[in-house]
C-alpha positions, 0 to 999 in steps of 0.5 A: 623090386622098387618101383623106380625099377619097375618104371624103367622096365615099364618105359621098355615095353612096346605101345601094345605092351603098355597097354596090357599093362595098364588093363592089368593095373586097372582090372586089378584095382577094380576086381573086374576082369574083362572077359571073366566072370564070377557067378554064383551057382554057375561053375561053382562060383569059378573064374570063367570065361564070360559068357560060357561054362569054360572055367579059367582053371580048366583052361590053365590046366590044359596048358600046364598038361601040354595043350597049345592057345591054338589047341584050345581054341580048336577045342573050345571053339566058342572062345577066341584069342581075347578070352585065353588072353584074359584067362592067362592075366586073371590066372597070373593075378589070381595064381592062389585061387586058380591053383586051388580049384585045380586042388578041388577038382582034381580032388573031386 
């Protein structure tokens, strides 16, 4: 895709849409993601809802097993529509890692 094609489909999207966007771009450039943490000794060093022990890997692997945004939510009731939505955007920009921890852990 070039990037004239990509403004294009960028100028198409919703005011709210944008801005998802520009969060993206920006936590991208920056390697902070809002919502997600990475700790050292704290779920293995994993991508993880801040503030918890929620991994965003568990969360992605839910999802692929069936369970809905609402079923986790009513599942993990300490985290909100906010944090699946930055563990959906770490997880598509960090599809490489969050498919690894899945490999490590089924493994485990």
């Amino acid at each position: 895709m070039t990037l004239k094609e990509l403004e294009q489909q960028l100028l198409a999207l919703t005011p709210g849409e944008k801005v998802q966007a520009i969060q993206l771009l920006a936590q991208s450039l920056g390697g902070y993601w809002q919502g997600i943490e990475k700790t050292p000794r704290v779920c293995g060093g994993d991508a993880r809802i801040a503030n918890t022990r929620i991994p965003v890997w568990v969360l992605v692997e839910a999802h692929r097993l069936g369970y809905s945004d609402a079923d986790l939510l009513k599942s993990y009731p300490t985290i909100t529509a906010t944090d699946l939505a930055n563990a959906w955007g770490y997880a598509e920009a960090h599809s490489d890692e969050i498919e690894l921890a899945i490999e490590q852990n089924q493994v485990a």
